[in-house]
TILUM-462193 format. One record per residue (C-alpha): residue in one letter; z, x, y. Coordinates in Angstrom, 1 decimal, always signed. Last residue first. Layout:
PT  residu       Z       X       Y
PT       a       Z       X       Y
...
//
This chain:
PT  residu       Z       X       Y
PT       x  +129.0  +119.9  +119.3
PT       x  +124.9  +118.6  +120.2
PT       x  +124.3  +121.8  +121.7
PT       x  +120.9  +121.6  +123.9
PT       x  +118.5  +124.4  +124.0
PT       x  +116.1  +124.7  +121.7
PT       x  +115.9  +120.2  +122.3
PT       x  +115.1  +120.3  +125.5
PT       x  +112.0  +122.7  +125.1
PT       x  +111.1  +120.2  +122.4
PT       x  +111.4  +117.5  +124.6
PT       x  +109.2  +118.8  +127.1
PT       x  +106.4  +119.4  +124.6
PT       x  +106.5  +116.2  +123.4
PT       x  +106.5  +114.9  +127.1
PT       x  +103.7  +117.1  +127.5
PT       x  +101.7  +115.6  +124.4
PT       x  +102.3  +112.3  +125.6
PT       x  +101.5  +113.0  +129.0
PT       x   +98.0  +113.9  +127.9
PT       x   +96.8  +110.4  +126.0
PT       x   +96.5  +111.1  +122.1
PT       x   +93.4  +112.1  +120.8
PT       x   +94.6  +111.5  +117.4
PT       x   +93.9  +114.9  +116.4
PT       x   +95.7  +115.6  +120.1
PT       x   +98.7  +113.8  +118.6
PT       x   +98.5  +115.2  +115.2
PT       x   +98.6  +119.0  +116.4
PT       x  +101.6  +118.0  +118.5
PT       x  +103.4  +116.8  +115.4
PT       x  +102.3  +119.4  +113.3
PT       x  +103.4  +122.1  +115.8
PT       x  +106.9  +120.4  +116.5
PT       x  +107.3  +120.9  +112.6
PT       x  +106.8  +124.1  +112.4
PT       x  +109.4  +125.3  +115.3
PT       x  +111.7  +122.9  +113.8
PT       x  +111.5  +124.5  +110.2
PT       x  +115.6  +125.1  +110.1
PT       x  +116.4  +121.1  +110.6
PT       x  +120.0  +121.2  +111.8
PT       x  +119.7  +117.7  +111.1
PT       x  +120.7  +116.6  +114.7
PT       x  +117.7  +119.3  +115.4
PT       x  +115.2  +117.3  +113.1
PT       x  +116.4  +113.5  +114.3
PT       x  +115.3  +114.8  +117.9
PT       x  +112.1  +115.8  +116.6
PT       x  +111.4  +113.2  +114.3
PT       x  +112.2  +110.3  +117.1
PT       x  +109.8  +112.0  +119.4
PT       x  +107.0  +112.4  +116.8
PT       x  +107.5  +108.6  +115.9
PT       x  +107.1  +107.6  +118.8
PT       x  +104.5  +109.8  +119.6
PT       x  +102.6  +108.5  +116.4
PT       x  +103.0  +104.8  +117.5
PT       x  +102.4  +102.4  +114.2
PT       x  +105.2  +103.7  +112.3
PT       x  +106.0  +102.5  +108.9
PT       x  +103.4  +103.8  +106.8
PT       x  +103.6  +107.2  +108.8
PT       x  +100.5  +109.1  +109.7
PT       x  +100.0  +112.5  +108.1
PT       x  +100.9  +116.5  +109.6
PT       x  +104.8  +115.2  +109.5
PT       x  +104.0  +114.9  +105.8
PT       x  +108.3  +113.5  +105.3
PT       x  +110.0  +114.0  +108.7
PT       x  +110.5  +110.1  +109.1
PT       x  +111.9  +109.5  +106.2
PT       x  +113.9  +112.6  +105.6
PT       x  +115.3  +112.4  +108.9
PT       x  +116.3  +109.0  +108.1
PT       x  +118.2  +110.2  +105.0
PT       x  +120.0  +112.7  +106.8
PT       x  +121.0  +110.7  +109.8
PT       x  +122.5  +107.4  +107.5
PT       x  +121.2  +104.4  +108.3
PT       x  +117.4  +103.9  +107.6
PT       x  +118.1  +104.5  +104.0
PT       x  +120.7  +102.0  +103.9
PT       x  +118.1   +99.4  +105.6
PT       x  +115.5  +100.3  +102.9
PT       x  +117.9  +100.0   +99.8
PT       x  +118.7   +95.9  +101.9
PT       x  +115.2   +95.3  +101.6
PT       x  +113.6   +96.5   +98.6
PT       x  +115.1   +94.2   +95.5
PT       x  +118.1   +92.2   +97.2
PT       x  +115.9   +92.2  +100.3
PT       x  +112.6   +90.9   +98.8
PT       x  +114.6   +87.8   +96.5
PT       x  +116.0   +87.2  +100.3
PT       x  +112.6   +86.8  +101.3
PT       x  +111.0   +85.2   +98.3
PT       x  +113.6   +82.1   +98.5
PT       x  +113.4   +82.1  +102.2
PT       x  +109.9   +81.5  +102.3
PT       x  +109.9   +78.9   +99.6
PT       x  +112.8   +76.8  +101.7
PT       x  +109.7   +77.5  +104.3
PT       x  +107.0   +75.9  +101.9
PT       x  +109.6   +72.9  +101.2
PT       x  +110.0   +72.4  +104.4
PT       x  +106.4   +71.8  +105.5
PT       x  +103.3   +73.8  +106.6
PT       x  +104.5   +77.6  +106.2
PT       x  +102.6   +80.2  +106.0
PT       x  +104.4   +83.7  +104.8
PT       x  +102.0   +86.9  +106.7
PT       x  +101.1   +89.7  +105.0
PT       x   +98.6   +92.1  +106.8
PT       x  +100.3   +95.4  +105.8
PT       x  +100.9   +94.9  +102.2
PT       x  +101.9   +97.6  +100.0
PT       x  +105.1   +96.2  +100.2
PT       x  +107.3   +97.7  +102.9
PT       x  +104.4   +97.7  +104.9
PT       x  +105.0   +93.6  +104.1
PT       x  +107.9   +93.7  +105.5
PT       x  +107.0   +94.4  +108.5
PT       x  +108.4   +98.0  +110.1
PT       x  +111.1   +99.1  +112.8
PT       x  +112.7  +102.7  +113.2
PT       x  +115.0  +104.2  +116.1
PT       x  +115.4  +100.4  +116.7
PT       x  +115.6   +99.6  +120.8
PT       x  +118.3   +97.1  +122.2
PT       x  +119.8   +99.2  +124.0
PT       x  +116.9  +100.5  +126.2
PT       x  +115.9   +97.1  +126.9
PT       x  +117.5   +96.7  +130.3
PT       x  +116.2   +99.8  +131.6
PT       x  +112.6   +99.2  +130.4
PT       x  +111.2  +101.3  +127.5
PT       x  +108.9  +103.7  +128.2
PT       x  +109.8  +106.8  +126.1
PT       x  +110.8  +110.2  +127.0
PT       x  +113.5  +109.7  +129.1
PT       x  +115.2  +107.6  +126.4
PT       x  +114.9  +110.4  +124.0
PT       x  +118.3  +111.8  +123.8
PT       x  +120.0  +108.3  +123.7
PT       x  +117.9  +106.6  +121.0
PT       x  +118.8  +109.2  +118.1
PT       x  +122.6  +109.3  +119.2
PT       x  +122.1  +105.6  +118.9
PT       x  +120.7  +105.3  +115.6
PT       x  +118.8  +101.6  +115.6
PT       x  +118.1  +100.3  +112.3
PT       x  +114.6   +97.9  +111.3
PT       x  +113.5   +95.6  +109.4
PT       x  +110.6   +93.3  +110.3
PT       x  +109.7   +89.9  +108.7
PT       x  +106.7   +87.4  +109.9
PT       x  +105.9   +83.7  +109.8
PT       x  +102.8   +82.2  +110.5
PT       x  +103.2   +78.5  +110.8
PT       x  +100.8   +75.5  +110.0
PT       x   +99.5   +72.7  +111.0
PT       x   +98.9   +72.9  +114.9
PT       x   +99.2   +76.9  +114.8
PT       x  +103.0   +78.8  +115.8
PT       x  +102.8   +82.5  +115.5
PT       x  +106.4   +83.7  +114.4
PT       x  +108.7   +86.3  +113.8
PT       x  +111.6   +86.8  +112.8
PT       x  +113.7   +90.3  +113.2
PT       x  +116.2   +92.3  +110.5
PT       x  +118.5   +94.3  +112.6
PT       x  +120.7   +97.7  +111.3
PT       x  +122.8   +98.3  +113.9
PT       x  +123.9  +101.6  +116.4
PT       x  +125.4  +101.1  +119.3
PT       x  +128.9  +103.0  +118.9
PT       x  +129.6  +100.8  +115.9
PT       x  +127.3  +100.2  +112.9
PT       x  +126.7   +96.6  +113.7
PT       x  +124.8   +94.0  +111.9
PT       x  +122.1   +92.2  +113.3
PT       x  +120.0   +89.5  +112.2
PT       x  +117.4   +88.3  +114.3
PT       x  +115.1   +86.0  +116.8
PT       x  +116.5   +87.2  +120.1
PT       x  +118.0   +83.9  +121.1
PT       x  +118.8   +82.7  +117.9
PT       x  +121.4   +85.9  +117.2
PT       x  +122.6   +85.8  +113.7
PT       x  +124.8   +87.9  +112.4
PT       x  +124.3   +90.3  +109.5
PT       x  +127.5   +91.6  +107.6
PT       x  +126.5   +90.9  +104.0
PT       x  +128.4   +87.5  +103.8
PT       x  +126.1   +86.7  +106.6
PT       x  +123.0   +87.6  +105.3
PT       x  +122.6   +84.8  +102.9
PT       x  +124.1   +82.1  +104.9
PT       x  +121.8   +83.5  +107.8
PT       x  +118.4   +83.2  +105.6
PT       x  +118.7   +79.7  +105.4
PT       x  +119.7   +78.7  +109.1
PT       x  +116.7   +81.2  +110.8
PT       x  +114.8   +79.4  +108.5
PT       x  +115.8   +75.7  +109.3
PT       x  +115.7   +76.8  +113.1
PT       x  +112.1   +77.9  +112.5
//
């Protein structure tokens, strides 16, 4: 892993990413709170590793509004991404997993991975970024499940709140087809209040 975490980081460096080992990722900052973050993961077997990418971007105006709506602990409420997805939704491929039995299949690993970003990855991060474009990602078939979500409150709540900082002027229409999709989904109750809740918030509140 630490040969990995090594690889990637004089790659993502020079692109503004730093490494923090303890939390398994890349980061790079936005200012005010915000990042983009690009996490490792790993399963660990007796001959082999399963290793696993996830990009993400935290908005902090985004994360701030719907903090009493979500479940996070305290301490953890910084560090949450407004959006986070594998790689391999990215790709087509949900279940992809990179094994790894010896260096030469990790130096492999990185290879494809950074290969990935300069291709997909980095066009995905900058669309994550910027509070239009994310809007437009999230908010796209609001009546469908998202590719990249695997939580439809979350990303209901997240849509919402990303709508009115939009200036979004189908709200109303699109708080229907999230709640509509959450009790489709059978969806426990306090989600739909809380959804409800934050909409009521949200008519109200004047983000000047």
């Amino acid at each position: 892993m630490a040969y990995l975490l090594l690889s990637l980081d004089k790659f993502l460096a020079p692109k503004g990413f730093t490494l923090l080992p303890q939390k398994q990722q890349f980061r790079k900052a936005l200012g005010q709170g915000s990042f983009q973050n690009i996490v490792v993961s790993l399963s660990a077997y007796p001959d082999t590793v399963l290793i696993s990418f996830h990009l993400g971007s935290r908005l902090a105006a985004v994360e701030s509004l719907i903090q009493q709506f979500t479940q996070h602990l305290p301490d953890f409420k910084a560090e949450a991404n407004t959006v986070l997805t594998e790689q391999g939704r990215l790709l087509g491929q949900p279940y992809l997993r990179h094994k790894a039995k010896d260096l030469a299949q990790l130096q492999e690993i990185s290879l494809d991975f950074q290969d990935f970003m300069d291709k997909k990855g980095f066009a995905f991060l900058a669309q994550c970024t910027t509070l239009d474009s994310l809007e437009a990602l999230i908010n796209t078939q609001a009546e469908q499940p998202h590719p990249y979500f695997y939580n439809a409150y979350y990303r209901a709540i997240k849509g919402l709140v990303l709508a009115r900082l939009a200036f979004r002027p189908d709200f109303e229409d699109l708080y229907q087809a999230y709640a509509t999709q959450l009790q489709k989904l059978h969806s426990p109750a306090f989600q739909s209040e809380n959804l409800e809740k934050l909409a009521r918030f949200l008519r109200f509140f004047s983000f000047n």
